[in-house]
Every structure is written in structure tokens, then in C-alpha cells.
C-alpha positions in Angstrom: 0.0 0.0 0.0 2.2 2.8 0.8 5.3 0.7 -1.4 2.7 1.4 -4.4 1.9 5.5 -3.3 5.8 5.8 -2.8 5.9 4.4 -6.4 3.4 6.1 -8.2 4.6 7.6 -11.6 2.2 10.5 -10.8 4.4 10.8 -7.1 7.5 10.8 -8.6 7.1 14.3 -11.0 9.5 16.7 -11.9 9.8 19.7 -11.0 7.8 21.4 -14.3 5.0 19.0 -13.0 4.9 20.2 -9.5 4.9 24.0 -10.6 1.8 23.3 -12.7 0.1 21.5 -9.9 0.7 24.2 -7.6 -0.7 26.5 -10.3 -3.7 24.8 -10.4 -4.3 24.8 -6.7 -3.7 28.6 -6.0 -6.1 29.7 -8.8 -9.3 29.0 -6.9 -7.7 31.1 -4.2 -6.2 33.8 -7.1 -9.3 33.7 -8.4 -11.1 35.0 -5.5 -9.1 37.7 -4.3 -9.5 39.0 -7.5 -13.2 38.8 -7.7 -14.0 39.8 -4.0 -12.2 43.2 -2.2 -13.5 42.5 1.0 -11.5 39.7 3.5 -14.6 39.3 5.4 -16.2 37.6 2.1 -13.1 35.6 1.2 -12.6 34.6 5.1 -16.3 33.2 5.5 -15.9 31.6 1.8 -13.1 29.8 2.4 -13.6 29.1 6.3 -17.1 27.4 5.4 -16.3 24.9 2.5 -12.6 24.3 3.4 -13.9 23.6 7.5 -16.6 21.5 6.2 -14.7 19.3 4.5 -12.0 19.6 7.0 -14.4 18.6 9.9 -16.6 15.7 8.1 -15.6 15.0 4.9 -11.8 13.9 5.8 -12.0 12.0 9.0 -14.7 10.4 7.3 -12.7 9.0 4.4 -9.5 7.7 6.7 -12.0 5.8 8.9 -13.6 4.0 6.1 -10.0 3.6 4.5 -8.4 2.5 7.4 -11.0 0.1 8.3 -10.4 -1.3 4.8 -7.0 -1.7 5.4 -7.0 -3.1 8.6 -9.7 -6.0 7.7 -7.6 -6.7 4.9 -4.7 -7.0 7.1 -5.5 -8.3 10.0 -8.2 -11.1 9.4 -10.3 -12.3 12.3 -8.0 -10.2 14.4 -10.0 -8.9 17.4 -9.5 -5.0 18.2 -10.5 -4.4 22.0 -10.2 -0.9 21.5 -12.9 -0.9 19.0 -15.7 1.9 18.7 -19.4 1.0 19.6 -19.9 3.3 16.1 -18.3 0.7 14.4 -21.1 0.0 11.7 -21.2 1.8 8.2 -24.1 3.6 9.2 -22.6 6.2 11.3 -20.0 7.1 8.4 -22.9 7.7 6.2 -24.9 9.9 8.8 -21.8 11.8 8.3 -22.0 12.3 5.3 -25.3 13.3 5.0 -24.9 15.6 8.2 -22.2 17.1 5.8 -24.3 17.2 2.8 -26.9 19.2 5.5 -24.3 22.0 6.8 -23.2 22.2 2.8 -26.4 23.2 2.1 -26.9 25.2 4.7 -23.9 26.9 4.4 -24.2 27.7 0.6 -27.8 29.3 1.5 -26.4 31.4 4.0 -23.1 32.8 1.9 -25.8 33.2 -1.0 -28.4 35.2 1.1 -25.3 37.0 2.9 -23.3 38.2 -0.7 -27.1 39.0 -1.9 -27.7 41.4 0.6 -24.1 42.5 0.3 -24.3 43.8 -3.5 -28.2 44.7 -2.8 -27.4 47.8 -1.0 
């Protein structure tokens, strides 16, 4: 598993590679600061989707991965340490908490930029 990451032909780029991909992740943010003046709006923007994700989203995915890897790994292997949310489920109430606050949060930056350029 991490043998095959460390081996990736995607991992192992040069250095024109790495300068494109950090092109590609500071335009959003570019992007932004050239469209909105005011911190406040870029502050609440990026502080709302990025700690969404952050918060759910994430821990989310390395549980279910790490539960992969570990029943693949360690067969019939006991774990006394294990969580009384162990089921599926709760990963998926997660996620649908997630997909909740998204919403909710998408409302509120649209109502709050609305009434922003309204006056």
C-alpha cells in the first residue's frame, strides 16, 4: 500500500509537473481575491467549505479507509479498543450531516453576498 503511493509515476514528477500543480491549486484562491475586495467575504468563503470538509468530509474518508486496510490486514483479528460506532451507518450519517451543513452553508453565503451587493 504505501510501497505502491511511494511508487506512483504521478508521485514521482519533476519539478515542471509540481509547478503546474501548484498552479492549479492557487487559482481558486487567485481567483477569488480578484473577484471579492473585501476579507470578510473571502474569510467566510473559504472558512465554510474548506472547514466543512476539514471537519466531516476527511475524517470520514480515513476511517472507512483504514478500516479497509485493517480488515484486509488483519483477518479475524480482534480489536479491543474498538468503537461502539463501528457499523457503516454512522460514516454515512456523516456524510449526510455534511451534505446538510453544505447546504446550509451555501444558503447562507448566497443570502449574505445577496444582501451584500443589494445595498
Amino acid at each position: 500500500p504505501l510501497s505502491t503511493l511511494e511508487n506512483a509515476s504521478w508521485a514521482q514528477g519533476t519539478l515542471y509537473r509540481q509547478y503546474i500543480f501548484a498552479a492549479i491549486a492557487s487559482f481558486p484562491s487567485l481567483l477569488l481575491a480578484a473577484v471579492f475586495t473585501d476579507v470578510d467575504v473571502l474569510v467566510s468563503l473559504t472558512g465554510s467549505y474548506a472547514g466543512l470538509f476539514i471537519e466531516f468530509v476527511i475524517p470520514v474518508t480515513l476511517v472507512f479507509y483504514a478500516r479497509k486496510v485493517m480488515k484486509e490486514h488483519y483477518k479475524g483479528a480482534e480489536n479491543p479498543y474498538k468503537s461502539p460506532f463501528q457499523h457503516v451507518l454512522w460514516l454515512i450519517v456523516i456524510l449526510l450531516v455534511a451534505g446538510a451543513s453544505l447546504i446550509i452553508v451555501t444558503l447562507n453565503n448566497v443570502y449574505s453576498f445577496y444582501a451584500l451587493f443589494a445595498d
